[in-house]
Structures are given as structure tokens and as C-alpha cells.
C-alpha positions in Angstrom: 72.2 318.0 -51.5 69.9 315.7 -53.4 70.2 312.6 -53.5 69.9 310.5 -56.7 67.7 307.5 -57.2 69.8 304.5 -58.6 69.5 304.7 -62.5 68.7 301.0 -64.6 69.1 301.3 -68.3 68.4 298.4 -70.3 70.5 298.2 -74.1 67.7 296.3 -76.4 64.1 296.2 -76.6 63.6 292.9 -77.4 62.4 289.9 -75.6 65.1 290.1 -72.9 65.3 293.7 -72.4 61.7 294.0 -72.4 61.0 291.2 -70.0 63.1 293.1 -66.9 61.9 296.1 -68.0 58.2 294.6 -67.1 59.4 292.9 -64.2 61.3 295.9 -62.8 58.5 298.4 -63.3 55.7 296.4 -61.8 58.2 295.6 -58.6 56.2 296.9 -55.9 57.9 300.8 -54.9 59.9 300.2 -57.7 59.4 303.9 -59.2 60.0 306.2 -55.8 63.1 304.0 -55.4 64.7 304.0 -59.1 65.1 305.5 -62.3 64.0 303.1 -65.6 65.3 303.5 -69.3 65.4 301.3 -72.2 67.8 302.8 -74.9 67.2 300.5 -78.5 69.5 301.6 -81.6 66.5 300.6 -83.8 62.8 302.3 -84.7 60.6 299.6 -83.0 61.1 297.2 -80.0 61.1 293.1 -80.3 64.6 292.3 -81.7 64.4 289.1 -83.6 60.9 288.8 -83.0 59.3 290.9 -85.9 55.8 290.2 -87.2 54.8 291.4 -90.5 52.0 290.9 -93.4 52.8 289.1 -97.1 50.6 288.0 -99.5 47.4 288.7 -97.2 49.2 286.6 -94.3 50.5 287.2 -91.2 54.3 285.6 -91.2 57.3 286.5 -89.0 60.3 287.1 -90.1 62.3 286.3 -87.2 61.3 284.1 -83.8 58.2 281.7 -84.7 57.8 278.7 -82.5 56.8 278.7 -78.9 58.7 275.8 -78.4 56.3 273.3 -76.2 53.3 274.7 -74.3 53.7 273.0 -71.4 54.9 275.5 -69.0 56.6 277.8 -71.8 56.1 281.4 -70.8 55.8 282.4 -73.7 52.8 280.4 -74.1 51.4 281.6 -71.0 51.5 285.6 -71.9 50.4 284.5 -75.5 47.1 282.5 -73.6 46.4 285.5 -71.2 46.8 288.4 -73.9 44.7 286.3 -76.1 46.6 286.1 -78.4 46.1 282.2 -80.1 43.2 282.1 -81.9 43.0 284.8 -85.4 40.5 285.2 -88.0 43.2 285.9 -90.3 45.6 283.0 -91.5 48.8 282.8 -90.0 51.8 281.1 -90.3 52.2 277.1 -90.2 48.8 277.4 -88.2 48.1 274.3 -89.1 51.7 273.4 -88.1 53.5 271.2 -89.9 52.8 268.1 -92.2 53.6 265.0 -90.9 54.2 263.4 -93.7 55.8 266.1 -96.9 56.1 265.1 -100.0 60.0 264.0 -100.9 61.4 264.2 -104.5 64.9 264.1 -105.9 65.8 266.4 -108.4 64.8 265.7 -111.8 61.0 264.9 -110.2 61.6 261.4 -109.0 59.5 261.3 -106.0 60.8 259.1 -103.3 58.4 256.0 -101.6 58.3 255.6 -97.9 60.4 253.1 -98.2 63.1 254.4 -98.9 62.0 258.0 -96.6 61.1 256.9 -93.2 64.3 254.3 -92.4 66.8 257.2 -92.9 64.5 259.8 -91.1 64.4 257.2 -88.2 67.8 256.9 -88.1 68.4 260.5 -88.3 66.2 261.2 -85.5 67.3 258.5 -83.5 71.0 259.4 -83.6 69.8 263.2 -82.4 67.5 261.5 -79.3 70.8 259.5 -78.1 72.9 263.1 -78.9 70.6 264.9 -76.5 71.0 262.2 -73.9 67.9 259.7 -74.5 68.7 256.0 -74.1 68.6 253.8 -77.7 65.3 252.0 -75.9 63.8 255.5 -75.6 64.4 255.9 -79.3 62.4 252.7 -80.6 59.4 252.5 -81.8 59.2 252.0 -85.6 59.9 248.6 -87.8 63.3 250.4 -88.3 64.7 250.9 -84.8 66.6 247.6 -84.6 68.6 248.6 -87.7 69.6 252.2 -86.6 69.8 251.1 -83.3 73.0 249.2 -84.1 74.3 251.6 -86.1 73.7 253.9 -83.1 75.9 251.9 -80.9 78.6 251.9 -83.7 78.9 255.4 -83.8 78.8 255.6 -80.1 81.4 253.5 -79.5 83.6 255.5 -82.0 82.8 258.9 -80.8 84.2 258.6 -77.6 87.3 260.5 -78.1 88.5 264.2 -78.1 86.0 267.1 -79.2 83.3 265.4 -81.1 80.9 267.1 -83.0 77.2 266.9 -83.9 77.9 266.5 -87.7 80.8 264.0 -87.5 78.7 261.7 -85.2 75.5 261.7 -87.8 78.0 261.2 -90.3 79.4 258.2 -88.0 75.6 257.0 -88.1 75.2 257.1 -91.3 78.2 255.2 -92.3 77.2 252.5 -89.5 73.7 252.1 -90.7 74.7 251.5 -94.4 77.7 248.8 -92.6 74.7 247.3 -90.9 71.9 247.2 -93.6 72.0 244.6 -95.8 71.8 244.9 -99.7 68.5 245.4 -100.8 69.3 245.3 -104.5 69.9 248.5 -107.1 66.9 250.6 -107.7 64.9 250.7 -110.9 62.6 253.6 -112.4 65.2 256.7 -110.6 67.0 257.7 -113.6 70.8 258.0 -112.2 69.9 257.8 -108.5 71.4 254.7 -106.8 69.7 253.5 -103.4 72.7 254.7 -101.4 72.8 258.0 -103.2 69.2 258.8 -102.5 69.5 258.1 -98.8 72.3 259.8 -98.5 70.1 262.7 -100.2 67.6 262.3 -97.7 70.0 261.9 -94.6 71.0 265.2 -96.0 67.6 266.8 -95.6 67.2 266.6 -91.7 70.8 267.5 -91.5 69.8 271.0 -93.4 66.8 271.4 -91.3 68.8 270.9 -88.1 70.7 273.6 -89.8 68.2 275.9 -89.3 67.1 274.7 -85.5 70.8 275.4 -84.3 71.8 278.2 -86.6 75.2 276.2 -87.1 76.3 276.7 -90.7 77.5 273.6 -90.6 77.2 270.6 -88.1 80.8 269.9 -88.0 80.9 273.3 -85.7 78.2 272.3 -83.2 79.4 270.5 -80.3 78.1 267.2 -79.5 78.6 266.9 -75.8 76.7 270.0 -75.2 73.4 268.6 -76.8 72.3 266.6 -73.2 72.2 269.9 -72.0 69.8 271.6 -74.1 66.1 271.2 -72.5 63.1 271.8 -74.4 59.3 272.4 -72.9 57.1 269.6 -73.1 54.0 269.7 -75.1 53.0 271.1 -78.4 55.2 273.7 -80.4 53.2 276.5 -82.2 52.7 279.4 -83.7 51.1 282.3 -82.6 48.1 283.3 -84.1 48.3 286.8 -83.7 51.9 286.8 -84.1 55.1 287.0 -82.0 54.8 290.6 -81.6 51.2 290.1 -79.3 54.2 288.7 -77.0 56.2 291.5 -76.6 53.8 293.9 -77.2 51.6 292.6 -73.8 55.6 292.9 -72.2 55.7 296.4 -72.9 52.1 297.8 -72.5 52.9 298.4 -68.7 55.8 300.6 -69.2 54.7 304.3 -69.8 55.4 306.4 -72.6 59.2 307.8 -73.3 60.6 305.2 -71.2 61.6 303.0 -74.4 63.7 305.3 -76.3 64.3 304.6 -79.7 67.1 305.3 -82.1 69.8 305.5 -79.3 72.4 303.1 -80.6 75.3 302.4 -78.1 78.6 303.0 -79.4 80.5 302.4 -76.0 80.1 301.5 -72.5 82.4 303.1 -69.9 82.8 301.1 -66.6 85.2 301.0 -63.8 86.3 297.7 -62.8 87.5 296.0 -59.6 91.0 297.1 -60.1 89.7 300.5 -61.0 91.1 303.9 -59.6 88.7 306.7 -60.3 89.8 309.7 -61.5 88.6 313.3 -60.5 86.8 313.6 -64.8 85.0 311.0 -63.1 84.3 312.4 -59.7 82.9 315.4 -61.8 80.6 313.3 -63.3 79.0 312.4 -59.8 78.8 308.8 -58.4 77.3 306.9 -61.6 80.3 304.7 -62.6 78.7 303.5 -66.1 78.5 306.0 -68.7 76.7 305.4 -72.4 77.8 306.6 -75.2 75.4 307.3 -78.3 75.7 307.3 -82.0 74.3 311.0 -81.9 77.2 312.2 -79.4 75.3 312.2 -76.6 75.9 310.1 -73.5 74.2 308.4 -70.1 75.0 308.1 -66.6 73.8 305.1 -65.2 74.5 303.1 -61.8 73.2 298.8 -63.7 73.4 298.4 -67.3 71.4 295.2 -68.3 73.3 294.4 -71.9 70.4 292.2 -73.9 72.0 293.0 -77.1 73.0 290.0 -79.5 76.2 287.1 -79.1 76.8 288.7 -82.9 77.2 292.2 -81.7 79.1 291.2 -78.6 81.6 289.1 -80.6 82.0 292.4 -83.0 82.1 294.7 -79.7 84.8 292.7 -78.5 87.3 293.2 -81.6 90.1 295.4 -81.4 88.9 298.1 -83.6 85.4 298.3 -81.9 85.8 299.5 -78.1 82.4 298.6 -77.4 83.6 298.2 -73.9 86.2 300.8 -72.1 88.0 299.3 -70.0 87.6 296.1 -72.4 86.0 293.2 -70.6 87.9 290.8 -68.5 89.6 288.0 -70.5 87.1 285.5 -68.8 84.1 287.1 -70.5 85.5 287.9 -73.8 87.3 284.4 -73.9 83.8 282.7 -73.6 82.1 285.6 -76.1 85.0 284.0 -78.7 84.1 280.3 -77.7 80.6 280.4 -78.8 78.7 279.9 -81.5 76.6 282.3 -83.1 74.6 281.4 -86.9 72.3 282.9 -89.0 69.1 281.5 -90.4 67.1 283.3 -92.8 63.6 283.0 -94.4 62.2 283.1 -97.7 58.9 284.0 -98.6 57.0 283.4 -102.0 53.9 284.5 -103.0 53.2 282.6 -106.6 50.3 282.5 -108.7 48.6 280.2 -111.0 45.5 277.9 -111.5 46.9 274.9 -109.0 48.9 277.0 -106.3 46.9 275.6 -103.9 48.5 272.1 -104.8 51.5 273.1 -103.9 53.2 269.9 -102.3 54.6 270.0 -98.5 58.0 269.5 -100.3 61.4 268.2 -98.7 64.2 268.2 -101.7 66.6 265.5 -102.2 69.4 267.2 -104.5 72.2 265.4 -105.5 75.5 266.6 -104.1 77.0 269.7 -105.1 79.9 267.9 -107.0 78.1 265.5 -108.6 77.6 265.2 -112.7 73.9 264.4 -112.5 73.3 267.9 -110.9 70.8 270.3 -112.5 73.4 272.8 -113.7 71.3 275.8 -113.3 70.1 275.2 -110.0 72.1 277.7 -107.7 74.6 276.7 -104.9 72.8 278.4 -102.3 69.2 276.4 -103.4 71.3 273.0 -103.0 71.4 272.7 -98.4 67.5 273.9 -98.7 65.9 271.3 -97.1 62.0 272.6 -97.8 59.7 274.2 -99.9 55.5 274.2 -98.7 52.9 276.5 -98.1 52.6 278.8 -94.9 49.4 276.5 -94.3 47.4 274.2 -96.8 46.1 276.3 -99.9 47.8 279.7 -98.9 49.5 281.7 -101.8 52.6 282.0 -99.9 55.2 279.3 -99.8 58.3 279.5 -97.4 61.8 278.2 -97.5 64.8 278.4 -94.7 68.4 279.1 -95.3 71.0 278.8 -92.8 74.9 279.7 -92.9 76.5 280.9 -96.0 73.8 280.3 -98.0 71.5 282.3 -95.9 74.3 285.5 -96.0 73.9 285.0 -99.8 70.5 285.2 -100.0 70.4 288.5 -98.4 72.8 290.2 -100.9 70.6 288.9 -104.2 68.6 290.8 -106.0 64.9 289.5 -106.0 64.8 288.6 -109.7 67.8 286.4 -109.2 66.1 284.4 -106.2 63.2 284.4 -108.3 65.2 282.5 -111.3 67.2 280.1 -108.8 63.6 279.1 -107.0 61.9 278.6 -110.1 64.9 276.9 -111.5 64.4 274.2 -108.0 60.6 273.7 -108.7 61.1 272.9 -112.4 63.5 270.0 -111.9 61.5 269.1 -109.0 58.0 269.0 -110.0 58.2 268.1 -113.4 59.2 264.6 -115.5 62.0 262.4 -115.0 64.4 263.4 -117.8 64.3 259.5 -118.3 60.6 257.9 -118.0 60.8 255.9 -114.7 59.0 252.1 -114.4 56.1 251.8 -112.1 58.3 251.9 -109.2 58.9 255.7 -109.8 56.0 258.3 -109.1 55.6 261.4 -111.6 54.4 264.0 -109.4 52.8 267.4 -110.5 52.1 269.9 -107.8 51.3 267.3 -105.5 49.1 265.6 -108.1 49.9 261.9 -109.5 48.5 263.7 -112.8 50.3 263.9 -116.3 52.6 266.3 -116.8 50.9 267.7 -119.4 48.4 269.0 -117.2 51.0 270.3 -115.4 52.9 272.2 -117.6 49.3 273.6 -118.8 49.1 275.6 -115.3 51.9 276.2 -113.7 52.8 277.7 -110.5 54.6 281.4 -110.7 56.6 282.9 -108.1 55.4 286.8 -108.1 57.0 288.6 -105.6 59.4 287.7 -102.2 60.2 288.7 -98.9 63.3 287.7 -96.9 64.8 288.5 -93.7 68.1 289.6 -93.4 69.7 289.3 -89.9 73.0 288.5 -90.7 73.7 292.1 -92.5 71.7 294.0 -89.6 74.1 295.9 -87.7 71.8 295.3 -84.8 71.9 291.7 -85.2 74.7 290.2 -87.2 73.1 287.0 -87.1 70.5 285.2 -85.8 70.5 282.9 -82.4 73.9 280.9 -80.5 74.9 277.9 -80.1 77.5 276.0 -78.2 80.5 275.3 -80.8 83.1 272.8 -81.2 85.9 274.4 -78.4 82.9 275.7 -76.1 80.8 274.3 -73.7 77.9 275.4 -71.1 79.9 276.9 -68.7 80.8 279.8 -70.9 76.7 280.5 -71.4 77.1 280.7 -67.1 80.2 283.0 -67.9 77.7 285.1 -70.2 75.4 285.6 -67.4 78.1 286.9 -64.8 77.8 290.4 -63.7 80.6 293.1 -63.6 82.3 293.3 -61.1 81.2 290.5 -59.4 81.6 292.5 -55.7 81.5 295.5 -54.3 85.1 297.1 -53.3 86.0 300.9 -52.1 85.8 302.3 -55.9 83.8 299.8 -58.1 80.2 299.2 -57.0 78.9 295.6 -58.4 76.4 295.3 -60.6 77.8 297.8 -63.4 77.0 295.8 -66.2 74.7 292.8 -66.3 73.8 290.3 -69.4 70.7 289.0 -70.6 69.6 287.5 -73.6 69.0 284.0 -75.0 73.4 283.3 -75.4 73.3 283.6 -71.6 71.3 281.0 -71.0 73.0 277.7 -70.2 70.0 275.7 -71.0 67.5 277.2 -73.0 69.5 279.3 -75.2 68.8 280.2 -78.8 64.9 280.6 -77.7 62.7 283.6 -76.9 61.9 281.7 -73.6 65.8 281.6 -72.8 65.9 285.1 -73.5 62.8 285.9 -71.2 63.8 283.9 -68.9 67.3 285.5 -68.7 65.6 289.1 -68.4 63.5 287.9 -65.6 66.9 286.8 -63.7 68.8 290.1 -64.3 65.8 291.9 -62.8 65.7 289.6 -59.8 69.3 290.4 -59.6 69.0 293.9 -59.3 65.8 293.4 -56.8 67.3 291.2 -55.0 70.4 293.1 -54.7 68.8 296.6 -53.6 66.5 294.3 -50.8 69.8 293.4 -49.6 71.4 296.6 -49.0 67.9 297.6 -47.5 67.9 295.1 -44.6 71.5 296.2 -44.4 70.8 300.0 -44.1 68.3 298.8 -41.3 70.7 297.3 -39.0 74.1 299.1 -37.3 76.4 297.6 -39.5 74.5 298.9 -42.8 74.3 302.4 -42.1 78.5 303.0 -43.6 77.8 301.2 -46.4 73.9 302.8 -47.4 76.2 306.4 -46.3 78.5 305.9 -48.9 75.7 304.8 -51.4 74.0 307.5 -50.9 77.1 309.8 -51.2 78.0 308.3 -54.7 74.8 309.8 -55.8 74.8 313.4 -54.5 74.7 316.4 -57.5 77.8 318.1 -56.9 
């Protein structure tokens, strides 16, 4: 009799599967004590992280920020592989204005006056939402004024399941009972004061949009925001692109052990309550078997699961099976719970004499059931927040879409996003359709010029590129987040194990989760999702280190015997 190594096969070769992959392979004796496979159901690894070319630029179409580089390990592996500085241009590699350009439809273009006490406000009321005191929030000739309005809202949002988007919207409504009148505008066509800062409220709403992947804020819980932690420090882009990342992951893992195309169309396990069966005893002592797309199947002894929240939630239906035995009500109850968005990305390349005048633009639109709307603009441009170049002068401009809007976007045809885009740009950057007083500012292309000249050159959209994560069977979506109903115990339910302990028929450790949705405090992040592969791998490590000190005393030798026999060839 032989006896079989224990078999690891990771689902997913993307950030998280990749990470204990790494960390598993390089474990000192690691290959004379275990078998290693990663099985990914696509044609390349990285998952959401997927670097590409447009326009002459490197862009990514999925994960882009390394959020803060002060102890991020992602910044750490992108330092050491050298992967930070380019001679090509990159995206946002000269991050992000600090001060865009914002105009209201019909090309009124809005004065800091009215621009900075709203986006004070806004961010003030997310600082106290993630647990910073109002005192931590000051700091501007505003703070005073959205300072009370933060205490209103506090004070009302103190009951039942509150949300992130009913408390902002609680802030709002405090800040315009604690401003005083300051008059109706002139020189804004049909924009009242209130109206425009509602508009402008609106913008870092959208934007948040796109950091949480909640389609809309009302879903995103608002207790839960203390508990998400960010990395100090800077947050950039990598020059080389996400893909350096996870390509420096997976240069250490030999050839053949990442196996491509091998889509998993069920998992077989035997819980704790499980009685094994003699088809099973056939099969030898593995007690997790894979199931392929092709027919064929797997024996393994751990399964690390990094696939997505989007593909677990559809795994979990009742016409899927993903899982045989289903999973226990506590893991597929918190699976339901949680929420999981999708965020896409736009890309334009346009043409014309000033495209390197494009403004940094944030769009104030009016609401979607107002009269004053531009007509022709479509739904799906109106919860846009932004519209700028990739970096100053580049050819390629960039937008994000988040929600339903971003699920629409996926299923137009490119000449139709090209006529809704260029629809958006014409009432933004062009003439008041009533001429405004000198209070107003005509602005072409990020030029105070007439708009003669800027009707003489203007800027063409050519070609696009999008990403498309929420139609990706792969995928179905883009990153979690903790919904109205959840909380951050069910990301600590995501990361349990199955079974949890070892009994007579059911070894532990069957099935193990990774990814960023199992991470309680970094979650929607490729750092959660490394960090999450790194504790699966310890797991298993850790685990195996234990029986070994076990085997090596009297009382260990039964249970490293019937180890051992669960892995003979029959």
C-alpha cells in the first residue's frame, strides 16, 4: 500500500487563490508532504485584477488602487517586483485632481462657492459614518455649518437599521435647516441654489457608488462603516499595472500547477453529520470531490473556495447545486445577507485639435424627473459622477458606472454609448441655453474661451472599451459589501471552514473560503483578498504542524493511523 500525500486544490486564480498558492508552495517541505493544484474556469489568472492596453495606455479594467502604502501588501510586492515606476503612461499616474472642474448641465460651471461647502459636508458626514469624531472632521471655513447638521442627523439616526444613504440624506436636509438664506442665484439659467447643491451632494454620493459597489446607498449599512479600515498613506496606481502583482504571486509556482479552463460545476463534501457510503469508500479516503464543466472530476482532501460573493450567492440557489450536500444554513444565511455590486468602467479614446484640454470634469445633472433635463441625455449617463483624462493630456478619458446603470452599459452597443457620451459633453461643455451674467463661467474644454472657438474644434469620441463584470459568469459582479440586514460577523461566518472539527467520518478542513467577502475588515480590496489567502494557507500549515506534533507523541499515533489509512490506493 501507498500512501497518498494530502491533496490542496485551490478554485480561482486570482488574488486570493494565488496568494496561498505562493504561500503554500514556498512552505518549507511543503512539496514531499502535499499535493498543489489550482483549477481556474477562465483562460488567464488574476480575477478582477485584469490589465490591458487602450489608446497607447496601459488601464485596468478591474482592481486599480493600492489603497494606502503604508503597510499595504500590495504595495510591498509592487515595490520589490519593481513594479512602480513605467516609461509608458499609465492610469491616473498622476492620480487624481484635487480640484475638477464642476458644471451643471447646460454648461454652467459651478464657483467654489457653491462646490466646496457641500463636498465638506459630504465628506464630513462619511468621516463621522466610519467612526471619526466631528472635531476630527474640521478643518475648513465650513466645518461649523456641517458640523451641526452632523449632529442633527446623528441624533436622528439612532434608531433601527440605518443606512449609509438615509443618513447623508439626513445631512443634507440638516445642513440646508442650518444654513441660512444666502439669496437666489443669478447668471444659472433654471438652476436654483438649492437645486445645484443638491446636484453636487449628488456627485460624491455616485462616486461613493462606485467605492462600495452598492447600487444605491440606501442598501449599504451604516453601522458597519466603523468597521472598515483603510491603510494609511498614499493610494496609487501601479505603474506597470495590477497584473505585475499577481504575476510576481505566481512566478514561484511551476508550470501545469495552474490549470486553466477547469470550471467547477459542483463540490461534493461530507459533513459532520455525514455517513459515508461504500461509492465513497471506492473512491479512497479524499472526502471532497470536483466536478468539471468537461465531465471530469477531482479528489481532493482541502478545497480553498476564492471564487466571488456573486457566484456564491448564484451557487447557493436552488437550481444550482454548487454545493452537494448544500452548505449549512449558517453559511448560506450570511452568503444571502451580504452585499455584493457591480462597478464598471468606461474608457474613451477621442480625438480632435483640444483633447488635451479635456477638463477633470465632475457633472452636476439635474434630477432624473426634472423638466429642465437635457432630454436626450440617457438614464444611465445621469448617476455618472465623472468624466477626465486617464492623466493630464492623455487621449483617453474614463468614466465609472455602478449598479443598474453599470449592468446597462454592458448590454449597449458601442455606437449607442458613443451617442449617450457625446450627448453628456455637449450640454456640458458648451453655452448656457440662456447667456448667464458675470456670475456664471462659459467653459470650453477647460478653457474660459468663446464658444465659438469651441465649437470650431471639438473633441470626438473614436472608439471604447468597457468592462463587463456583472455579465461574467465568473464574476457576476464586482466587489461586497455589508448591506442593510447584514453585518461583520457574517464576513467572519464567510471565513469559517467545513466542518469546523474532525469526527470518525468527516475530516475538517474540507472546504475553506478565501477572498476579499471574507474579510471582516478589509473586504472589497485586493489586500483583503490577499490577506484572506494568506490566512487559509496558515490554516492548512498550521493545521498539518498540529497533527505532526501529534503523530510524535503516544496519543497521536491512532489518529496519524487513521490519516494515513484514509489515503491508501485500494
Amino acid at each position: 500500500m501507498v500512501t497518498k500525500k494530502p491533496r490542496i486544490v485551490i478554485i480561482g486564480a486570482g488574488m486570493a487563490g494565488l496568494t496561498a498558492a505562493n504561500k503554500l508552495y514556498t512552505a518549507t517541505g511543503f512539496k514531499d508532504l502535499f499535493e498543489l493544484c489550482v483549477v481556474e474556469g477562465g483562460s488567464r489568472i488574476g480575477g478582477r485584477i485584469n490589465t490591458s492596453e487602450f489608446g497607447g495606455d496601459r488601464i485596468e479594467m478591474g482592481a486599480t488602487w493600492i489603497h494606502g502604502n503604508g503597510g499595504s501588501p500590495i504595495y510591498q510586492i509592487a515595490r520589490e517586483s519593481h513594479a512602480l515606476e513605467s516609461e509608458q503612461p499609465w492610469e491616473c499616474m498622476d492620480a487624481c485632481p484635487d480640484e475638477p472642474t464642476t458644471i451643471a448641465e447646460g454648461g454652467f460651471q459651478l464657483t467654489p462657492s457653491i462646490v466646496e461647502p457641500v463636498a465638506t459636508l459630504f465628506k464630513n458626514l462619511m468621516d463621522y459614518a466610519q467612526g471619526k469624531s466631528i472635531q476630527d472632521c474640521a478643518g475648513s471655513d465650513y466645518s461649523n455649518l456641517s458640523a451641526k447638521a452632523l449632529k442633527i442627523s446623528a441624533s436622528n439616526g439612532g434608531q433601527g437599521k440605518l443606512s449609509v444613504g438615509s443618513f447623508l440624506r439626513q445631512g443634507l436636509n440638516s445642513y440646508w435647516v442650518c444654513k441660512k438664506d444666502q439669496g437666489e442665484l443669478q447668471g444659472y439659467g433654471k438652476w436654483s441654489r438649492r437645486m445645484l447643491e443638491e446636484g453636487v451632494f449628488a456627485i460624491h454620493e455616485n462616486i461613493q457608488r462606485t467605492y462600495t459597489s452598492a447600487g444605491d446607498l440606501l442598501s449599504l449599512d451604516y453601522s458597519a462603516e466603523s468597521e472598515y479600515r483603510m491603510f494609511p498613506g498614499e493610494e496609487i496606481t501601479i505603474a506597470k499595472g495590477y497584473m505585475s502583482v499577481i504575476e510576481s504571486l505566481a512566478s514561484v509556482l511551476p508550470p501545469g500547477l495552474v490549470q486553466f479552463g477547469r470550471k467547477v460545476t459542483r463540490i461534493e463534501w461530507q459533513p459532520e453529520e455525514h455517513e459515508s457510503s461504500d461509492k465513497e469508500k471506492v473512491h479512497g479516503a479524499r472526502p471532497v470531490k470536483l466536478h468539471f464543466c468537461d465531465g471530469s472530476n477531482m479528489l481532493a482532501d482541502h478545497v480553498i473556495v476564492t471564487v466571488s460573493l456573486g457566484v456564491l450567492k448564484a451557487g447557493i440557489g436552488e437550481d444550482s447545486g454548487l454545493f452537494s450536500p448544500p452548505l449549512p444554513s449558517f453559511k448560506s444565511e450570511a452568503i444571502s445577507r451580504l452585499g455584493y455590486g457591480l462597478v464598471n468602467k468606461l474608457f474613451l479614446q477621442v480625438e480632435g485639435d483640444d483633447f488635451n484640454k479635456f477638463p477633470f470634469l465632475q457633472m452636476v445633472f439635474h434630477r432624473p424627473d426634472s423638466e429642465f433635463r437635457h432630454k436626450k441625455i440617457p438614464w444611465w449617463m445621469r448617476r455618472t459622477a465623472t468624466l477626465w483624462p486617464i492623466y493630464s493630456n492623455s487621449r483617453v478619458l474614463l468614466s465609472w458606472f455602478a449598479g443598474k446603470e453599470a449592468l446597462e452599459l454592458e448590454s449597449l452597443q458601442d455606437e449607442q454609448i458613443i451617442d449617450g457620451v457625446a450627448t453628456t459633453i455637449s450640454s456640458f461643455l458648451s453655452q448656457p441655453h440662456k447667456q448667464a451674467n458675470s456670475n456664471s463661467r462659459e467653459l470650453c474644454n477647460g478653457n474660459m474661451n468663446s464658444m465659438k472657438n469651441c465649437h470650431e474644434s471639438e473633441v470626438k469620441v473614436t472608439k471604447i472599451l468597457k468592462s463587463k463584470w456583472g455579465t461574467d459568469p465568473l464574476f457576476l459582479g464586482s466587489y461586497s459589501y455589508v448591506a442593510v440586514g447584514s453585518s461583520g460577523d457574517d464576513f467572519d461566518t464567510m471565513a469559517e471552514p467545513l466542518p469546523k472539527h474532525d469526527n470518525a467520518v468527516s475530516p475538517s478542513l474540507q472546504i475553506l473560503f478565501a477572498g476579499e467577502a471574507t474579510h471582516r475588515t478589509h473586504y472589497s480590496t485586493t489586500h483583503g483578498a490577499y490577506l484572506s489567502g494568506l490566512r487559509e494557507a496558515n490554516r492548512l500549515l498550521h493545521h498539518y504542524h498540529c497533527v505532526e506534533r501529534l503523530r510524535m507523541g503516544g496519543k497521536g499515533r491512532k489518529i496519524m493511523k487513521d490519516e494515513r489509512e484514509r489515503r491508501q490506493h485500494f
